[in-house]
C-alpha positions, -999 to +999 in steps of 0.1 A: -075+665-063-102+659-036-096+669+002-125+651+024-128+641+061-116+607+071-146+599+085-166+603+052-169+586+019-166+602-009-203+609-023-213+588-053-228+613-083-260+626-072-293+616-084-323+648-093-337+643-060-299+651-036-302+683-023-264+688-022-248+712-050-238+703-081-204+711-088-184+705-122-163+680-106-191+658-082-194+636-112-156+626-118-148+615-081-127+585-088-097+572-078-074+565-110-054+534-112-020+535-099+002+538-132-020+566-146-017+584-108+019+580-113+019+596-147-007+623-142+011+636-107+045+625-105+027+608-069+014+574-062-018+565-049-025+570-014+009+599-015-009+623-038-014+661-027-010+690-044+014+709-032+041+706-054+026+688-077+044+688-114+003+696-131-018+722-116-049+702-104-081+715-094-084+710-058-120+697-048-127+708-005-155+689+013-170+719+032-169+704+067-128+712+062-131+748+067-120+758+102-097+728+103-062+716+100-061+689+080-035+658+075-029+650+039-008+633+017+027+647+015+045+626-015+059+597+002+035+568+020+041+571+058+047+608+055+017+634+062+015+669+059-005+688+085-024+723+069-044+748+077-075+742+056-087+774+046-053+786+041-052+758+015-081+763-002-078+799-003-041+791-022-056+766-048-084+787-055-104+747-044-143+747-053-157+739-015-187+718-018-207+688-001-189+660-017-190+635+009-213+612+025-212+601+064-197+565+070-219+536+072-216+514+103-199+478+099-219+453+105 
């Protein structure tokens, strides 16, 4: 499960010449489809978190989370949890990495 900032992307696998960390997980950042969310979590897309999740997930923190209280998704659409972010990191035992790139502009 991946916890980022609303105002980033998530980052697209790194190429040799990114000098962000590689972590075991940067290269499966992908949303599943919505049947095999449903299946894999017990959640539906866009609800997904995992506290209380029926499979014990790695948890995946952008870095720019620590210090923060974060909204996530809290199993129903239209509901959020708000969370101290380090306090839920420190819980899953998440990998904290650079896993996001900023927002592009619209045009």
């Amino acid at each position: 499960m991946i916890d980022s900032p609303h105002d980033r992307n998530r980052a697209r696998p790194r190429d040799d010449g990114c000098p962000r960390p590689r972590t075991r997980h940067r290269h499966k950042l992908s949303l599943p489809h919505e049947d095999v969310a449903l299946a894999a979590t017990g959640y539906s897309r866009g609800t997904i978190t995992p506290l209380g999740s029926t499979t014990p997930w790695p948890v995946v923190a952008d870095e720019r989370l620590r210090g923060n209280r974060v909204a996530m998704g809290a199993g129903e659409h239209g509901y959020s949890a708000f969370v101290d972010a380090d306090a839920l990191i420190d819980a899953y035992g998440a990998t904290v990495a650079d896993i996001t790139d900023p927002l592009k502009p619209r045009a």
